[in-house]
N, C-alpha and C positions, 0 to 999 in steps of 0.2 A: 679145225677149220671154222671160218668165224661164218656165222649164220647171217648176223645185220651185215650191212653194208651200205653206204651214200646211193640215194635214188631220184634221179629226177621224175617224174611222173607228166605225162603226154598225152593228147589226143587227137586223132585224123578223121578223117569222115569222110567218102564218096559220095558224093551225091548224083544220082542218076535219073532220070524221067526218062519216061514212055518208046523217045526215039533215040533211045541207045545213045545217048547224049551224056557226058559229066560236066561238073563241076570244078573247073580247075583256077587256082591262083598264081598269079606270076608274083611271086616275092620281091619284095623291094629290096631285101637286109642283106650286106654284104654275105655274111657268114650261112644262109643257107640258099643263095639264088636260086631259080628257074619255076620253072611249072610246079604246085604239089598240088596238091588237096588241103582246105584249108582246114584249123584242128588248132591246140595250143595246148598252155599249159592245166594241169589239174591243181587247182586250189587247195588246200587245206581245209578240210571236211566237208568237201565236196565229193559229191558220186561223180563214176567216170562218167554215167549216160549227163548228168546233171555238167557237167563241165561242157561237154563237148555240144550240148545244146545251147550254153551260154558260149562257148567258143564261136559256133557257127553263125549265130545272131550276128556277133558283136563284128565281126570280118565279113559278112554277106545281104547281111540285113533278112536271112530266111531262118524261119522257124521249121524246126527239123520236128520228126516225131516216128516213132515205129525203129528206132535203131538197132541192125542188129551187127554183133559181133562177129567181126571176120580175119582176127589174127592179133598178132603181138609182132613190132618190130623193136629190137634191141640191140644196144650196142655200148663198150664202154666211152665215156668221151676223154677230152683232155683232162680234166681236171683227178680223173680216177673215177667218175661215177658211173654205173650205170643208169642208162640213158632208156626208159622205157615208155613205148608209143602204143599205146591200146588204140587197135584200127575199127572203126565204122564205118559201114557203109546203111545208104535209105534212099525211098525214091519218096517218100512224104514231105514234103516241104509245103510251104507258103509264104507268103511277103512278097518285097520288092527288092531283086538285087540291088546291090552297090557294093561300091569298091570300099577298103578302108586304109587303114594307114601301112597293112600289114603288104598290101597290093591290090592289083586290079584281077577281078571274079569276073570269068564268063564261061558260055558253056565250049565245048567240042564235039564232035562224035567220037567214042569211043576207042573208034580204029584208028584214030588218027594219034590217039598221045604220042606213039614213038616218034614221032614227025617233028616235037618241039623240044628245046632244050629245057630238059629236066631237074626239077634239084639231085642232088647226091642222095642215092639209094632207092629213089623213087621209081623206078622201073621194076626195082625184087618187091616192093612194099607192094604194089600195084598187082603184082604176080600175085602175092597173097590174100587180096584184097578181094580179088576177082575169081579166086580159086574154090572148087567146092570140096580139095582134097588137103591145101595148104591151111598151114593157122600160124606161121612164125616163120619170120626172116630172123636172121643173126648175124649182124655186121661184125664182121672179126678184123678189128684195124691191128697192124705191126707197127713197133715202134718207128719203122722210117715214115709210116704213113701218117704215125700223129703227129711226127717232126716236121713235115711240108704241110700238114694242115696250122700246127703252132705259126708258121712262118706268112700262112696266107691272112691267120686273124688276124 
């Protein structure tokens, strides 16, 4: 059984304040639309806290701090890889939002996420995220299902 394997490497982050508020983006990019939580990729010899604090900058204009870990979501994608999202959540921030090219940041209450159209998976990731029992989704795609997703890219 082979140990290595193709890995893409990820980051998410919740951001929350005082009045049970988050942080959410609506994506612009065909390939992962709706509400998430903004996050991206991890660099090359980069730490993950170190990525996802430049991730969050660079998509909100807020500086994050006090990060703590609250799960793993993964999945294989099209290409063969796995697809691995180290999740954050923090209620420490500062600056000034803005929107960036990835989408437009603003906050919500809480209660209300399920109310809006969500990216794909973000409902179970959220479950994890929020959970003090959960620490890992695992998206299990079947071959029909990477065949309509190949067909939507």
């Amino acid at each position: 059984m082979a140990q290595k394997e193709m890995t893409i490497l990820t980051n998410i982050c919740m951001i929350y304040d005082k009045n049970d508020r988050i942080l959410v983006q609506d994506r612009k990019k065909k390939n992962w639309p709706g509400l998430t939580f903004p996050g991206g990729h991890i660099e090359k010899n980069e730490s993950f806290v170190e990525s996802t604090i430049r991730e969050i900058y660079e998509e909100t204009g807020l500086t994050i701090s006090s990060l703590k870990l609250c799960g793993i979501t993964q999945w294989t994608n099209l290409c063969g890889c796995r697809y691995i999202v180290i999740c954050y959540k923090t209620n420490k921030f500062k600056g000034e939002l803005k929107d960036s090219n990835e989408g437009h940041v603003f906050w919500i209450d809480k209660k209300d996420l399920f109310k809006y159209k969500l990216s794909e998976d973000l409902k179970e990731m959220f479950e994890v995220m929020d959970s003090e029992t959960l620490s890992e989704f695992y998206s299990l795609r079947d071959d029909k299902e990477r065949e309509i997703l190949r067909k939507l890219l």
